[in-house]
C-alpha positions as CSV (number, residue, x, y, z in Angstrom):
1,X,-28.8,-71.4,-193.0
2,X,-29.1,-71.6,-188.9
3,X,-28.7,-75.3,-189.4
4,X,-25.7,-75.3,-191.9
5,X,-23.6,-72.7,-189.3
6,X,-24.1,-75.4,-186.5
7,X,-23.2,-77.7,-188.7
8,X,-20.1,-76.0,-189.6
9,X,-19.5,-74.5,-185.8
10,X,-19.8,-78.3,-184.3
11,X,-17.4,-79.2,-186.9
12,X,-14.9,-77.0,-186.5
13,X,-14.7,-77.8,-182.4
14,X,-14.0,-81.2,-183.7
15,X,-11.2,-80.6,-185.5
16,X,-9.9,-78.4,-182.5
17,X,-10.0,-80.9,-179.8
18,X,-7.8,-83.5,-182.4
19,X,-5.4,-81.2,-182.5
20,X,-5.4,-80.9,-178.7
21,X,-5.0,-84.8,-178.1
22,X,-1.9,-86.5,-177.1
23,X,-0.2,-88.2,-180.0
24,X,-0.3,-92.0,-180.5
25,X,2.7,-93.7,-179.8
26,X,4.6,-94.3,-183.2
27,X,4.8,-98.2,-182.2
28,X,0.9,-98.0,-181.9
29,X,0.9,-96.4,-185.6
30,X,3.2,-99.2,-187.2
31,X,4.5,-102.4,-186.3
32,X,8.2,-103.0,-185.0
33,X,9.5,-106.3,-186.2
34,X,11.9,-107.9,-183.6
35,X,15.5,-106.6,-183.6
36,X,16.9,-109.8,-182.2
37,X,16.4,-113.0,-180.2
38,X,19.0,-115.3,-178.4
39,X,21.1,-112.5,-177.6
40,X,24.7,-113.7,-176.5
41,X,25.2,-113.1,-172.4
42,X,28.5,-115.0,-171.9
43,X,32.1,-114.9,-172.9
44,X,32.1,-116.0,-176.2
45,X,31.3,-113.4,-178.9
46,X,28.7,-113.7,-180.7
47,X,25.7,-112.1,-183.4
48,X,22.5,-111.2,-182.9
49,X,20.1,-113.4,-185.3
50,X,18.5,-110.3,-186.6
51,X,15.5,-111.6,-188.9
52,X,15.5,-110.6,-192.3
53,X,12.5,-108.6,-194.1
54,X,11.9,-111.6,-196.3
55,X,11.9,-114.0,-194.0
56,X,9.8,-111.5,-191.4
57,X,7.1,-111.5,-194.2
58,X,6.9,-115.3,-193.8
59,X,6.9,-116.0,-190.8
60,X,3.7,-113.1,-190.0
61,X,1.7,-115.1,-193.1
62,X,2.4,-118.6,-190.8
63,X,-0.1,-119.4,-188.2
64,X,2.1,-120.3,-185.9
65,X,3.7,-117.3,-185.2
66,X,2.5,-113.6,-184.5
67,X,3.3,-111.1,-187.2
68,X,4.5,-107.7,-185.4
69,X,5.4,-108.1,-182.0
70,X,7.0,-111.7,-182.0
71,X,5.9,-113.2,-178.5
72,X,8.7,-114.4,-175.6
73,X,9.5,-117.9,-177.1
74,X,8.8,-120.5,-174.3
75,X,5.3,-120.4,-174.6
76,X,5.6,-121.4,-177.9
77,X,7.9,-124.2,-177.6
78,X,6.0,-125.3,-174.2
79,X,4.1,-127.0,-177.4
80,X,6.6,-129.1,-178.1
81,X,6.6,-132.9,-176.9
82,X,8.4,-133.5,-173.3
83,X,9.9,-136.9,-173.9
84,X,11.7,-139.3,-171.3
85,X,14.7,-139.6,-173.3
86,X,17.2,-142.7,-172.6
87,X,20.7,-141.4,-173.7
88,X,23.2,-143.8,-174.7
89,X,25.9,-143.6,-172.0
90,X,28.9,-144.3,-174.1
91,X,27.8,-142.2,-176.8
92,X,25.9,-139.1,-175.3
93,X,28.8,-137.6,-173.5
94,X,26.9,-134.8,-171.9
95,X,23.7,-136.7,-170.1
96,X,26.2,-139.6,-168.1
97,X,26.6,-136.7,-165.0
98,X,30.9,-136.4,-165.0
99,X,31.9,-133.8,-166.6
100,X,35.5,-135.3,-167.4
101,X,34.5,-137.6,-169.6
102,X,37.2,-138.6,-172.7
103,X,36.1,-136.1,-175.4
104,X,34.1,-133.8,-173.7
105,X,37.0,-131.2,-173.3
106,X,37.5,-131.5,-177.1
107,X,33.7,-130.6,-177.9
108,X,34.3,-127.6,-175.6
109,X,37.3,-126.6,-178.0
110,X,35.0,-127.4,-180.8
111,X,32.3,-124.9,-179.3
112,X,35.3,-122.2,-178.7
113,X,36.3,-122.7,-182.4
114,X,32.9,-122.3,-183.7
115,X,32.2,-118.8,-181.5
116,X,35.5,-117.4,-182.6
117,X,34.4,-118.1,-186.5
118,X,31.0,-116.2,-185.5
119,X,33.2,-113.2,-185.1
120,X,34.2,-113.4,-189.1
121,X,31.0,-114.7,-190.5
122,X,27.6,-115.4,-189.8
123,X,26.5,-118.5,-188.3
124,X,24.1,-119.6,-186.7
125,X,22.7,-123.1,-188.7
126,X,25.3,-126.1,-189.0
127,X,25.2,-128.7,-191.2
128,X,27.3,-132.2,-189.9
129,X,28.3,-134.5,-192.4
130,X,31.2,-137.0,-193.6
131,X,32.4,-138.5,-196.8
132,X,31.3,-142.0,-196.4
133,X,29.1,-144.1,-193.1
134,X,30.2,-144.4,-190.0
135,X,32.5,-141.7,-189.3
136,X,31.0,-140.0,-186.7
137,X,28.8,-137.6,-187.6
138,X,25.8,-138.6,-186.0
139,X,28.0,-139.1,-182.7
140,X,29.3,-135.6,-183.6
141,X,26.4,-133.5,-183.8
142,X,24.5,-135.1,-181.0
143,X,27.5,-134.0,-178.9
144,X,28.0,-130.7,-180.1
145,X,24.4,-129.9,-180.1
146,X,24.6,-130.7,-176.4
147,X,27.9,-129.2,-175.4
148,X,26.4,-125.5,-176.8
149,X,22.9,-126.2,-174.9
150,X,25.3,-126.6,-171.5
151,X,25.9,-122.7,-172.3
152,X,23.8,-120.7,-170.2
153,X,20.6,-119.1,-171.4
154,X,21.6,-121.2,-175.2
155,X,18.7,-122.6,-176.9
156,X,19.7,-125.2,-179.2
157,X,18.1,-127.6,-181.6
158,X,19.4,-130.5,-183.0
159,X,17.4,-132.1,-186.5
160,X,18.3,-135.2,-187.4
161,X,18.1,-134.9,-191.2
162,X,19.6,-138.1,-192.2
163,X,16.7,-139.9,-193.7
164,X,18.2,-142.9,-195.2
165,X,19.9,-144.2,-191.9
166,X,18.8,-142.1,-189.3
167,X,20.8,-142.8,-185.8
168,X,20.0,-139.3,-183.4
169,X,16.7,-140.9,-182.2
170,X,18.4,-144.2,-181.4
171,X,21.5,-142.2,-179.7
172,X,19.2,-139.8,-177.8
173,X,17.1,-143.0,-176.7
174,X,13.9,-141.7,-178.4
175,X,10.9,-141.9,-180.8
176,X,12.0,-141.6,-184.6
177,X,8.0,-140.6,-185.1
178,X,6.6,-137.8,-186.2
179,X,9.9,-136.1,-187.4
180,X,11.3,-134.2,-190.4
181,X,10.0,-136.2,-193.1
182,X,6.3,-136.0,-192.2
183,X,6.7,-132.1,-191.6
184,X,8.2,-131.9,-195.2
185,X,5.2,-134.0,-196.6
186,X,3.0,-131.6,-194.9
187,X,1.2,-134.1,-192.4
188,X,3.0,-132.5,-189.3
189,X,3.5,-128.8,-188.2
190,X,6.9,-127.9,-186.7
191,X,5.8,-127.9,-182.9
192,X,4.1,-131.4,-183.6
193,X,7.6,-133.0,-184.2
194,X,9.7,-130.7,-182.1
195,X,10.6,-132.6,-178.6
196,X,12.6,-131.7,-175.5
197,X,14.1,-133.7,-173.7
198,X,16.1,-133.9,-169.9
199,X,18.7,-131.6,-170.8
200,X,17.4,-127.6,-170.5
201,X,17.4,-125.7,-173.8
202,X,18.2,-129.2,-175.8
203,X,15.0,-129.6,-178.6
204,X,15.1,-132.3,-181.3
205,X,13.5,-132.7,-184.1
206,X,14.3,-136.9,-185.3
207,X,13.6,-137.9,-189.4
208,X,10.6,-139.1,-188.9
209,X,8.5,-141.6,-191.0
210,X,10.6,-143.4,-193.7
211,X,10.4,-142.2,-197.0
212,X,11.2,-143.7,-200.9
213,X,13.0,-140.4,-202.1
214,X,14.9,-138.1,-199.7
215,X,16.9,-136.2,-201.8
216,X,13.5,-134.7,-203.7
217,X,11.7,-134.3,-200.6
218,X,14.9,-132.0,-198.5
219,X,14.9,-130.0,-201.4
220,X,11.4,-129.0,-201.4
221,X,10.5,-125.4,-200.3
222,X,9.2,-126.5,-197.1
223,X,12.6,-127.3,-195.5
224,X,13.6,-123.7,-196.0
225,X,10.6,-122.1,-194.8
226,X,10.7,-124.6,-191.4
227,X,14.2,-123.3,-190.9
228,X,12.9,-119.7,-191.6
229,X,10.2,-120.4,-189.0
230,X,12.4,-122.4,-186.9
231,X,15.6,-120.0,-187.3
232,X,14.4,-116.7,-184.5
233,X,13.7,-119.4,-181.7
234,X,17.4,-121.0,-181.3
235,X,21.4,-119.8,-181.0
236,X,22.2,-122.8,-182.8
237,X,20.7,-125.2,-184.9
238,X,22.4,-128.4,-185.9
239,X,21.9,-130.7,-189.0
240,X,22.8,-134.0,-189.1
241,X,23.1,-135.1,-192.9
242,X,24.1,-138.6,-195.0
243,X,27.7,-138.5,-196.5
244,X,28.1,-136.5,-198.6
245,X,29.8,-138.6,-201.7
246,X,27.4,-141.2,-201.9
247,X,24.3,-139.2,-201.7
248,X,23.5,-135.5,-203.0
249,X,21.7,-135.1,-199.6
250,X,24.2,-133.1,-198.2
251,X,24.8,-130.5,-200.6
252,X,20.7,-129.9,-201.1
253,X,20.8,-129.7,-197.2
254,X,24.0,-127.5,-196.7
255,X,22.2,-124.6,-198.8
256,X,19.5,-124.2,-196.2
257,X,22.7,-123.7,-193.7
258,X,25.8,-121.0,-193.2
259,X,28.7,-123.5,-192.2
260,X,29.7,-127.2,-193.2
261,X,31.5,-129.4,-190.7
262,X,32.9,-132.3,-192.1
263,X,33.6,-135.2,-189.6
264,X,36.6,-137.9,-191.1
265,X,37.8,-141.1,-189.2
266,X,41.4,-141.5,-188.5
267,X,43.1,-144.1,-189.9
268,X,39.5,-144.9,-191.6
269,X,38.6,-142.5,-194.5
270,X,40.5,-142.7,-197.8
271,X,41.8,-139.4,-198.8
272,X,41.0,-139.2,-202.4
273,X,37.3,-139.4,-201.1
274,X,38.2,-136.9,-198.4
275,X,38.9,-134.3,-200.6
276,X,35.4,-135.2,-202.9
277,X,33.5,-134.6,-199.9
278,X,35.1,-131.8,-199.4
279,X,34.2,-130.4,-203.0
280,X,30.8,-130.8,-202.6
281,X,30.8,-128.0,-200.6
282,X,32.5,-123.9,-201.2
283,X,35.2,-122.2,-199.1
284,X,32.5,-119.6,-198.2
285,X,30.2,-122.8,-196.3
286,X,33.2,-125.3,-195.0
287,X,34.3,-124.1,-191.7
288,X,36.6,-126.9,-190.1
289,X,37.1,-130.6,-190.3
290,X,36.8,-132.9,-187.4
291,X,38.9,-136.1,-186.9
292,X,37.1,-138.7,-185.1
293,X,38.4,-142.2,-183.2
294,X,42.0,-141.3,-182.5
295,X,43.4,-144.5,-181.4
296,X,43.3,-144.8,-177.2
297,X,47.2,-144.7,-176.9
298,X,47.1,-141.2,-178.3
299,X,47.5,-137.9,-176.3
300,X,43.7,-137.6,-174.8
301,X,43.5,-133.5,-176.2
302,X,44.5,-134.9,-179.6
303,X,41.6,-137.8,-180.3
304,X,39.4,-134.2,-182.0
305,X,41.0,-132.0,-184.3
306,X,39.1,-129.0,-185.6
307,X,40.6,-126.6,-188.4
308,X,39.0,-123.2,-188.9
309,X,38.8,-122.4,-192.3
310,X,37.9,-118.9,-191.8
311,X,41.6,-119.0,-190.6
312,X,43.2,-121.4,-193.0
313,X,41.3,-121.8,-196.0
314,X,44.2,-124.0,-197.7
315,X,43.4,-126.8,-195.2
316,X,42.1,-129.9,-197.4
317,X,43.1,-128.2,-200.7
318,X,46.6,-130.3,-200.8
């Protein structure tokens, strides 16, 4: 019996000096997922990119990311490729060093217009297409990609998801290889075909080896859990995409993003095929139109036009 009340007695001091400890934080009992990243620090109005549950739960199953306590992010992306990129001049408006270049004030408009429709909706991933080649998209997403990088403290990245004619890699002077395509094949992780370049907070991911079938391979689950991954890192991401008529590239691509700019050439783009492109895509999605090569003799602020649809959703409808 002697040994049975020590037993008890030792027990019972035990339980009295638990009760006596201090309390473990409530962060130390469960973990805090990250209320936001990229928060906004000029000007411009702007959301937090809160991440979901869902995709939370994702990105803590990926290995490259932490689960709980999402690290700072420039350690992670210090794993990304430094390239020496090789801007075209005439093309890549933002590298050439003058910042009163022709069109440069209009991508700062374009910027202005794209904060304001933050305000109304969320957006955060932009997909940049055009009814038929050559219009300008690729020229137009390079530029706005590197006109919202110029922001301070704005971490942008710009994907080049164009895989049957691919142009970013040529335009930023740069290596099409490893890229998009060999991430969505599985081959590649996203930091392996991430780079950054000269300009701070610019990252770009090109297309990457050439593939038979795009259209199958941007609508496999992978694309949306890189831009899950991808997503918490940047304040913007921008997609370059085929046309949207001749291809169903587009429309796969544009689910994986919250707003649809669609770039037309002046003088250039028949309207009937204007307004297709512009059904491939819903009110909700389509947030302005932007009208490219404005002949030279025109009024310098008029050579890019951008209409907010959050604003004026009958734009395009007539």
């Amino acid at each position: 019996m002697s040994r049975i009340h020590e037993a008890l007695k030792k027990a019972e001091q035990e339980r009295a000096m638990s009760q006596t400890s201090p309390a473990l934080p409530a962060s130390a009992a469960s973990p805090v997922l990250p209320a936001a990243m990229g928060k906004e620090e000029d000007s411009y109005p702007a959301q937090e990119s809160a991440i979901p549950v869902a995709e939370a739960s994702l990105a803590a199953d990926s290995p490259s990311f932490a689960s709980a306590s999402a690290p700072d992010p420039d350690p992670i992306l210090s794993r990304c490729a430094q390239m020496q990129w090789k801007p075209e001049a005439k093309t890549m408006l933002f590298f050439n060093g003058n910042d009163a270049s022709r069109g440069m004030e209009e991508f700062r408009t374009l910027r202005s217009r794209l904060y304001h429709a933050r305000e109304k909706m969320a957006l955060k991933k932009i997909l940049v297409t055009s009814a038929l080649p050559k219009e300008g998209k690729s020229f137009t997403a390079a530029n706005l990609a590197q006109v919202m990088a110029r922001q301070h403290g704005r971490r942008v990245l710009l994907i080049d998801a164009d895989l049957r004619g691919p142009r970013l890699h040529t335009m930023l002077g740069t290596v099409a290889v490893p890229g998009l395509s060999d991430y969505l094949r599985g081959s590649h992780d996203e930091f392996a075909i991430m780079q950054r370049g000269p300009m701070e907070n610019l990252f770009f991911i090109p297309s990457g080896t050439q593939v038979s079938a795009p259209a199958e391979l941007v609508s496999s689950e992978r694309l949306k859990l890189l831009m899950q991954r991808l997503e918490p890192l940047f304040d913007w991401i921008i997609v370059d995409s085929p046309p949207a008529v001749p291809v169903a590239d587009a429309s796969i691509l544009a689910k994986t993003c919250e707003g649809v700019l669609i770039v037309a050439r002046s003088n250039s783009t028949p309207a009937d095929i204007a307004r297709r492109a512009r059904q491939e895509f819903s009110d909700q999605v389509l947030v302005g139109v932007v009208l490219n090569g404005i002949n030279h003799q025109a009024d310098e602020y008029s050579r890019y036009y951008y209409e907010t649809y959050v604003e004026e959703t009958t734009v395009a409808k007539s």
